[in-house]
C-alpha positions as semicolon CSV with decimal commas, in nm:
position;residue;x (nm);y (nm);z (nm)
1;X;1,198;2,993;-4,775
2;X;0,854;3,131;-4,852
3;X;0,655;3,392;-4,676
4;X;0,327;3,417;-4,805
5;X;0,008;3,647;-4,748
6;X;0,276;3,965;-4,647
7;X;0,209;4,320;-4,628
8;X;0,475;4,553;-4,775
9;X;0,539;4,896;-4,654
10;X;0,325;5,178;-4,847
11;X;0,159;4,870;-5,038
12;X;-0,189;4,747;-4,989
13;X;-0,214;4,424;-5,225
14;X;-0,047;4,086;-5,024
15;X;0,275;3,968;-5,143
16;X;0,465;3,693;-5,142
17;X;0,800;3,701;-5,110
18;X;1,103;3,389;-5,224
19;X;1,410;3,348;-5,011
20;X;1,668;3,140;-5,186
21;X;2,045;3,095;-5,025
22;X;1,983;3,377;-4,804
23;X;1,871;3,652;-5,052
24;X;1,535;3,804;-5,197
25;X;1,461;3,667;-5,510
26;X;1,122;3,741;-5,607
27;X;0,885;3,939;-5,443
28;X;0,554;3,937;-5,616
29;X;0,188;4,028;-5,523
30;X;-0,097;3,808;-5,440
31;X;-0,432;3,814;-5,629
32;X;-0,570;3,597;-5,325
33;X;-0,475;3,529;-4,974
34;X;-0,311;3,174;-4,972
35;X;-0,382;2,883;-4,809
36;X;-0,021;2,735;-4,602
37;X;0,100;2,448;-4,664
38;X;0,240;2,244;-4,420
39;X;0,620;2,281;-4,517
40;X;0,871;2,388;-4,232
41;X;1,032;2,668;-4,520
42;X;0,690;2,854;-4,534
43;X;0,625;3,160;-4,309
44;X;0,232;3,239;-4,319
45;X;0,255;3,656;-4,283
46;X;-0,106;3,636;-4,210
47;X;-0,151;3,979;-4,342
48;X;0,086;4,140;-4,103
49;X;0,422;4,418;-4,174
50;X;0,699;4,263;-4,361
51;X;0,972;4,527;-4,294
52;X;1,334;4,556;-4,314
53;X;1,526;4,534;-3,916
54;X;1,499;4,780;-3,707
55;X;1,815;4,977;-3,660
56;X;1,965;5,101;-3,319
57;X;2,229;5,333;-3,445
58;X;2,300;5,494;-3,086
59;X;2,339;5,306;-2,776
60;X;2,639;5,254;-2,531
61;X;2,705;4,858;-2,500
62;X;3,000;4,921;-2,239
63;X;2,715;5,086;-1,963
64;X;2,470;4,873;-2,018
65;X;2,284;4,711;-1,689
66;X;2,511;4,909;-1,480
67;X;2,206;5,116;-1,307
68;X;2,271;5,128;-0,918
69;X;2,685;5,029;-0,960
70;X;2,809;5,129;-0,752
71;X;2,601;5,445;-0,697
72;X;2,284;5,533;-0,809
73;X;2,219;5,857;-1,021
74;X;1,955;6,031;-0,698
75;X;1,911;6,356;-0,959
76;X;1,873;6,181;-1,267
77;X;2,060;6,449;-1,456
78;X;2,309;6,416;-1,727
79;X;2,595;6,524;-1,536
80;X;2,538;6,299;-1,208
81;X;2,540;6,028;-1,469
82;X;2,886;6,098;-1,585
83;X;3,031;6,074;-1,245
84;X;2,830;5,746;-1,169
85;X;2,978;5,619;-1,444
86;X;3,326;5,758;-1,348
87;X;3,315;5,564;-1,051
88;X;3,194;5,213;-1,239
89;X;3,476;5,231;-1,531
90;X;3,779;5,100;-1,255
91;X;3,568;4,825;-1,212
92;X;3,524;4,700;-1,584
93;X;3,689;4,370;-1,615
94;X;3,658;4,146;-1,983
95;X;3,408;3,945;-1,846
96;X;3,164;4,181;-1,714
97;X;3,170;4,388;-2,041
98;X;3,115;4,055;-2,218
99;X;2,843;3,940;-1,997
100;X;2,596;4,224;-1,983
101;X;2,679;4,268;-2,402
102;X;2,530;3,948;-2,457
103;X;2,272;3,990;-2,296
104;X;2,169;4,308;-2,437
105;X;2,177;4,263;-2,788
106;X;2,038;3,900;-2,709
107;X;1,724;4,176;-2,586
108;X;1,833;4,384;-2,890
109;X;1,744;4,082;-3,118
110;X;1,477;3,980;-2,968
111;X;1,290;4,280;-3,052
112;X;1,384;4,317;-3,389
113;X;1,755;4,522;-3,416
114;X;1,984;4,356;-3,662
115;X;2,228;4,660;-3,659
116;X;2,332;4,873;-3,396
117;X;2,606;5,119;-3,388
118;X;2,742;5,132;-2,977
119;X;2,942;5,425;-2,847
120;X;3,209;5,325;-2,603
121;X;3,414;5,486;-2,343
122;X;3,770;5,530;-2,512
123;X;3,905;5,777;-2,162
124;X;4,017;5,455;-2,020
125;X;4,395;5,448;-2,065
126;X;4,388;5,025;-2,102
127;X;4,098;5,060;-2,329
128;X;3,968;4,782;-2,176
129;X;3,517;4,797;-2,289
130;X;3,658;4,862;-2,696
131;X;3,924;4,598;-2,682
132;X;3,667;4,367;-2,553
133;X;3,349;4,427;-2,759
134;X;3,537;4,455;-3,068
135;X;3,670;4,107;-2,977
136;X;3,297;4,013;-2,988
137;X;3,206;4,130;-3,333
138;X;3,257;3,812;-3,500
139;X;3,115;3,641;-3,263
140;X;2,772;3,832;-3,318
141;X;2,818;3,891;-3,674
142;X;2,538;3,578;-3,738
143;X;2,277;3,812;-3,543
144;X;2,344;4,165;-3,615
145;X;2,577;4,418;-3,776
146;X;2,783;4,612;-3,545
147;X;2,973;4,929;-3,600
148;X;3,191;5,056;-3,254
149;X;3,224;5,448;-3,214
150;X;3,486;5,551;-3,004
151;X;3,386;5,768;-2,753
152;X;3,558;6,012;-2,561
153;X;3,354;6,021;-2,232
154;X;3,550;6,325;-2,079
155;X;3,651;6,507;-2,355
156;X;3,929;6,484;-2,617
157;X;4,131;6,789;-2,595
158;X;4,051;6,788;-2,210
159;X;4,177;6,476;-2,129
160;X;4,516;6,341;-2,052
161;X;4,654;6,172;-2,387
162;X;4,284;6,190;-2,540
163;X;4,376;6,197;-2,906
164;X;4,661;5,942;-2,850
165;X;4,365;5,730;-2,666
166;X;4,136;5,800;-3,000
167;X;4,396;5,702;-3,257
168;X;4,486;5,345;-3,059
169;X;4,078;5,319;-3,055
170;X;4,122;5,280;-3,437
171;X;4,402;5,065;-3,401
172;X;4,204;4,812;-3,219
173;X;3,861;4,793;-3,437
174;X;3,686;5,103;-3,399
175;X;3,467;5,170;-3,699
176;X;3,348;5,556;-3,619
177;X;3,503;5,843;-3,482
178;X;3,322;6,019;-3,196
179;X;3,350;6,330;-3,001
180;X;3,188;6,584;-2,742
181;X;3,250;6,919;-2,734
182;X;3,023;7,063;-2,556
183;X;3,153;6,890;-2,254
184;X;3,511;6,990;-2,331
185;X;3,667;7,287;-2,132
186;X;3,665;7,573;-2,366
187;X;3,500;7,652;-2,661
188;X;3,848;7,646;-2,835
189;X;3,898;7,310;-2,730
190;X;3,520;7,170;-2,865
191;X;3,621;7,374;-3,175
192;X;3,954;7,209;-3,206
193;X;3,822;6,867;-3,128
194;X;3,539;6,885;-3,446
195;X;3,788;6,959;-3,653
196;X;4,059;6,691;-3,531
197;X;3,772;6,412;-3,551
198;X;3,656;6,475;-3,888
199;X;4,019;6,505;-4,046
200;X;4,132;6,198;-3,901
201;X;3,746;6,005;-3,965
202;X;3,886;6,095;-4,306
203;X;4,243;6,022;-4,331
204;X;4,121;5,651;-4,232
205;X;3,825;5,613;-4,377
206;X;3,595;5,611;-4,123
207;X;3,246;5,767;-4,020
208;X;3,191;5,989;-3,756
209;X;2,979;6,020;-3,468
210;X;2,962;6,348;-3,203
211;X;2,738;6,372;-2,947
212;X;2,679;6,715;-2,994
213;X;2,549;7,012;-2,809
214;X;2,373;6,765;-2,575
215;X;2,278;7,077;-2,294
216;X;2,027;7,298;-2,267
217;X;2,291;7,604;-2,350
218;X;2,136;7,814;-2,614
219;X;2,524;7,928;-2,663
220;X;2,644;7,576;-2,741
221;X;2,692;7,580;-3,059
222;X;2,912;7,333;-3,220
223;X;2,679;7,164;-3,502
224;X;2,746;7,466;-3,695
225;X;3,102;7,408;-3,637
226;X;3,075;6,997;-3,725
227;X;2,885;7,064;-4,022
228;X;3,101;7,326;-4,141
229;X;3,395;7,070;-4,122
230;X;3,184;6,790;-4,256
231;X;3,167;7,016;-4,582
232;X;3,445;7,174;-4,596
233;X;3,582;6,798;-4,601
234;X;3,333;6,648;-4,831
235;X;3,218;6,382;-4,525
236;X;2,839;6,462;-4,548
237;X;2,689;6,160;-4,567
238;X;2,887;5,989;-4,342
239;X;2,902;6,220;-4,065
240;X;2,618;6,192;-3,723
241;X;2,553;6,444;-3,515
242;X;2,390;6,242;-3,219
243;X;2,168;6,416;-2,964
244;X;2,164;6,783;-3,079
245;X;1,939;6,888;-2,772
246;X;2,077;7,269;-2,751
247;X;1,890;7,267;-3,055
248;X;1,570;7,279;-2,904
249;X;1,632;7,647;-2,725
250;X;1,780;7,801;-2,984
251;X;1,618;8,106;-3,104
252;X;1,464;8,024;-3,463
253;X;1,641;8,338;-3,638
254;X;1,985;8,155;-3,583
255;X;1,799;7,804;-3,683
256;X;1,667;7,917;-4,001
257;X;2,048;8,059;-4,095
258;X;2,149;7,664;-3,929
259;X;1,919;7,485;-4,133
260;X;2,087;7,625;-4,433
261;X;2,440;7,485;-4,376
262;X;2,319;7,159;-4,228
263;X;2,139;7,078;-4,532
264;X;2,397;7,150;-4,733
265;X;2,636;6,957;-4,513
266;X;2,423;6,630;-4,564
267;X;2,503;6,553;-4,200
268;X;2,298;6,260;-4,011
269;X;2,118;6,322;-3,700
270;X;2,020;6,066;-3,418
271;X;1,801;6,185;-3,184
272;X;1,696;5,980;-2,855
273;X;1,370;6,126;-2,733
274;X;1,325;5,902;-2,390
275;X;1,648;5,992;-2,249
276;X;1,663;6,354;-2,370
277;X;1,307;6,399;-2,249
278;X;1,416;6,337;-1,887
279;X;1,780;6,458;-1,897
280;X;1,697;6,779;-2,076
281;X;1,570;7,074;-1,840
282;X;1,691;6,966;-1,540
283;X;1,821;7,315;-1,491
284;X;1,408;7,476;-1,521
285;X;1,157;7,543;-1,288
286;X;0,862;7,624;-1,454
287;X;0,762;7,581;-1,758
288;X;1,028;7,309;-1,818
289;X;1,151;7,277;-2,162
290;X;1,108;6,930;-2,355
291;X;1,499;6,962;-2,459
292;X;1,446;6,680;-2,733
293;X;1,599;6,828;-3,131
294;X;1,365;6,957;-3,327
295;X;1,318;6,656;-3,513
296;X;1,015;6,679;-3,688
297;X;1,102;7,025;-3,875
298;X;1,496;6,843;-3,955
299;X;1,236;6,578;-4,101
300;X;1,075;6,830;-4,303
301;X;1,334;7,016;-4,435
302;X;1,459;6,700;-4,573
303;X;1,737;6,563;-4,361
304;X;1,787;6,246;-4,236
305;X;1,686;6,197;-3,887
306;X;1,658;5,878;-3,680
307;X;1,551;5,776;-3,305
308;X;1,744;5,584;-3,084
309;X;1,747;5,440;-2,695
310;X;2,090;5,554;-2,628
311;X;2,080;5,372;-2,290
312;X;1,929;5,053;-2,129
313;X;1,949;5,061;-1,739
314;X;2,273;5,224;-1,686
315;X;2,353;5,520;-1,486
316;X;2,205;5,779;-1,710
317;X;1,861;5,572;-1,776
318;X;1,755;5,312;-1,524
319;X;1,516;5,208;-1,796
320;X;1,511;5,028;-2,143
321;X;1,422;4,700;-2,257
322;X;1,546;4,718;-2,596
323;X;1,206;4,811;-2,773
324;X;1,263;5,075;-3,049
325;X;0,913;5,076;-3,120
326;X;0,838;5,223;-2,738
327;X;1,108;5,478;-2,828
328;X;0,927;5,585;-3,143
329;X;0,608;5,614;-2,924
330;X;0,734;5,849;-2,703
331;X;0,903;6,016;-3,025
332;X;0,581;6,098;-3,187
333;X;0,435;6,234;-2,866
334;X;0,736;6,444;-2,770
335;X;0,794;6,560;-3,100
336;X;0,425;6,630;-3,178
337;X;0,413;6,399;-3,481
338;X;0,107;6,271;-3,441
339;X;-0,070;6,409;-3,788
340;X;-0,132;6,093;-4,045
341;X;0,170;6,201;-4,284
342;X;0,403;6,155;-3,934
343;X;0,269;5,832;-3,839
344;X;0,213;5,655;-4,195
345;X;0,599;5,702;-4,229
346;X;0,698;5,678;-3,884
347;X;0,887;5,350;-3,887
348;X;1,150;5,527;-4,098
349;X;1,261;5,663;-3,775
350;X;1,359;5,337;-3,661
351;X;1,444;5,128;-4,005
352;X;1,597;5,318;-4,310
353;X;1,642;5,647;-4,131
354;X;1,893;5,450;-3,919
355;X;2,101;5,221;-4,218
356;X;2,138;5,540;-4,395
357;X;2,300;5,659;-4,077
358;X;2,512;5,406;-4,088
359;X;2,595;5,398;-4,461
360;X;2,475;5,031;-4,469
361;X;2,151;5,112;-4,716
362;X;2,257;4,964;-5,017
363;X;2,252;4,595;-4,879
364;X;1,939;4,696;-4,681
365;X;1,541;4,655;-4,753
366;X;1,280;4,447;-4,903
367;X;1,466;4,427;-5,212
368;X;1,522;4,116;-5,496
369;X;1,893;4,076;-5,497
370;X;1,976;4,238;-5,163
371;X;1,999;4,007;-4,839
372;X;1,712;3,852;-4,687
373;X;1,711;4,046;-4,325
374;X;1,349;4,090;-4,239
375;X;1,106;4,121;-3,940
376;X;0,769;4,039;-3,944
377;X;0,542;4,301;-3,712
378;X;0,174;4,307;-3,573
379;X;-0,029;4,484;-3,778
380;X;-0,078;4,556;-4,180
381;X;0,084;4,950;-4,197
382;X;0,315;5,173;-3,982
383;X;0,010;5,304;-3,842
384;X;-0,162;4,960;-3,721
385;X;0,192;4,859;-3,584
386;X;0,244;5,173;-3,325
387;X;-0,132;5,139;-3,265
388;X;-0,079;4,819;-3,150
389;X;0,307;4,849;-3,032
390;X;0,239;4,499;-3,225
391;X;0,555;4,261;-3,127
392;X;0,814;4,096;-3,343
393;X;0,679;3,788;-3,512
394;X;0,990;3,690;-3,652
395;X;1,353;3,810;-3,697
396;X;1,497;3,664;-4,017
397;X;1,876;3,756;-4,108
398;X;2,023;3,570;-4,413
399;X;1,720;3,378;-4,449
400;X;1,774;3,224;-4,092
401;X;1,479;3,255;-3,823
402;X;1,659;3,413;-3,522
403;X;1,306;3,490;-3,375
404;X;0,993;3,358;-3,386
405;X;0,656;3,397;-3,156
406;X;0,283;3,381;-3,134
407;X;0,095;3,648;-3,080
408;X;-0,091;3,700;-2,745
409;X;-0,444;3,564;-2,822
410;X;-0,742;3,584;-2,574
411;X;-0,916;3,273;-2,473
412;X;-1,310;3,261;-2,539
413;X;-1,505;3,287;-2,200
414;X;-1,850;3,285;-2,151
415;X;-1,839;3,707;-2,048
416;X;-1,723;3,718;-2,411
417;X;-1,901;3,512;-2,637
């Protein structure tokens, strides 16, 4: 395979790039925009984004397409959402999970995502949603990279047999080690929980991922306590703390002495702007806080930060349509990232922001020698490609086309010749 006339990010010369038994192996400027041939193995960039996939590394597969079942969230809020979704986990059968899975990464693909990491529900005694999509892993292993976080819905320490339920989680194919303890029922008990997860993330080599501090509490404060673990245990890198929202109220005295440990941690955050934007503040009147992380000073200090959907039509978002690159729209707004230096860069939010999240960077990128997973995107920079919210020319994984479309174009009339 051949893709000629390409754009590269933070390049301005055309390249053209060889594909040989699914890996880069050359990638080389142009001096002159090429003519294409006629050959089925040549991809004509046509000046537009070569880019490695997007990532989605925080989303929750088993709740997908559940909006409205069999109750729908009236308030909107956070905590409505968990009961809705109380009430829908009896009815999980195999077969539902698998249905509405396939579906949404078949959305997932279509726009791009070659890896996702999905959170699922692991306070469900038969452990029925993790059982079944780590059955499917193999299955969608020619269209993306999956990694499965189990997910303790209602708490670990607060829930009957909840660190049994975790370590049978790992015993049938989860690859990350989640938590919650800001929904737990003491402090003690979120506390306890950060601790437990990131021992036994280590004892079986494993990454983890806590949704942490995900309230508007100024007094919930367990990232300090996750980080602290994540050094004390050497885990850094491989450690996410997911959501983070608390974040945005507390008082910037205690996040100056924060910023100070997390960066020494080496944590991961994921932050997921659209849903935190209308989950968050739920509890104001006027003025309502945005309740989104503070992502662009994280970004700043130099820690890795990246955006995710974290829901697509389920009982906490009746939204979604699987388009990271409306996510990172709202992003920048929310976040007031809108300066050049935030929006020349901004698809790291979305691309290598999110592999090194999930420690999958060093067979990731444009690279000669590394595999030949690619998208092609509307428009010639970062910049041009949320100006546009261009779409997804083409999906390549392995040197395989899994997508491939024609851009809108308008038809010449007479009121615009």
């Amino acid at each position: 395979m051949n893709i000629i006339n390409a754009r590269l990010r933070g390049q301005t010369s055309l390249y053209s790039i060889r594909v040989e038994q699914g890996v880069f192996t050359a990638i080389e400027p142009q001096t002159a925009t090429l003519s294409p041939s006629a050959s089925p193995s040549e991809i004509d960039a046509q000046g537009n984004l070569v880019c490695a996939p997007f990532v989605e590394p925080h989303i929750h597969l088993d709740a997908v397409l559940t909006a409205g079942q069999p109750k729908w969230n009236q308030s909107g809020t956070l905590f409505e959402g968990i009961e809705r979704w109380s009430e829908r986990k009896p009815q999980l059968t195999p077969e539902d999970i698998e249905q509405r899975v396939l579906k949404t990464v078949q959305l997932l693909v279509e726009n791009g995502v070659q890896y996702i990491r999905t959170h699922v529900d692991v306070t469900d005694p038969s452990l029925t949603a993790l059982k079944t999509i780590a059955g499917l892993k193999e299955k969608l292993s020619k269209v993306i990279e999956l990694q499965i976080v189990a997910f303790p819905q209602e708490g670990i320490c607060s829930f009957p047999n909840g660190k049994q339920l975790m370590e049978q989680a790992i015993e049938h194919g989860a690859d990350v080690i989640g938590g919650i303890p800001h929904f737990e029922f003491t402090r003690e008990y979120g506390v306890e929980s950060m601790h437990w997860v990131v021992a036994l993330a280590k004892q079986h080599g494993l990454l983890v991922d806590v949704h942490c501090d995900e309230i508007d509490d100024e007094a919930s404060r367990f990232l300090e306590v996750l980080a602290t673990a994540a050094l004390e245990q050497d885990m850094g890198e491989r450690v996410t703390a997911s959501h983070t929202t608390a974040m945005h109220s507390y008082n910037n005295a205690y996040c100056s002495k924060l910023f100070r440990l997390l960066k020494k941690s080496k944590i991961n955050f994921v932050s997921c702007p659209t849903e935190s934007i209308h989950l968050q503040g739920r509890f104001d009147t006027y003025p309502k806080r945005r309740g989104v992380t503070r992502v662009k000073e994280l970004r700043e200090a130099g820690m890795n930060v990246c955006f995710a959907q974290d829901s697509i039509q389920d009982p906490w978002y009746t939204l979604g349509n699987g388009k990271l690159l409306r996510v990172l729209d709202a992003g920048l707004h929310i976040c007031h990232m809108m300066g050049y230096r935030d929006l020349s860069t901004a698809l790291d939010l979305i691309t290598i922001n999110g592999a090194k999240t999930l420690q999958v960077e060093q067979q990731y990128g444009i690279e000669e020698g590394k595999p030949a997973n690619f998208i092609i995107l509307q428009g010639c920079d970062d910049l041009a490609v949320i100006q546009q919210q261009g779409e997804v020319l083409y999906s390549v994984r392995q040197g395989e086309i899994l997508v491939q479309r024609q851009p809108a174009s308008l038809l010449r009339t007479t009121h615009l010749s």
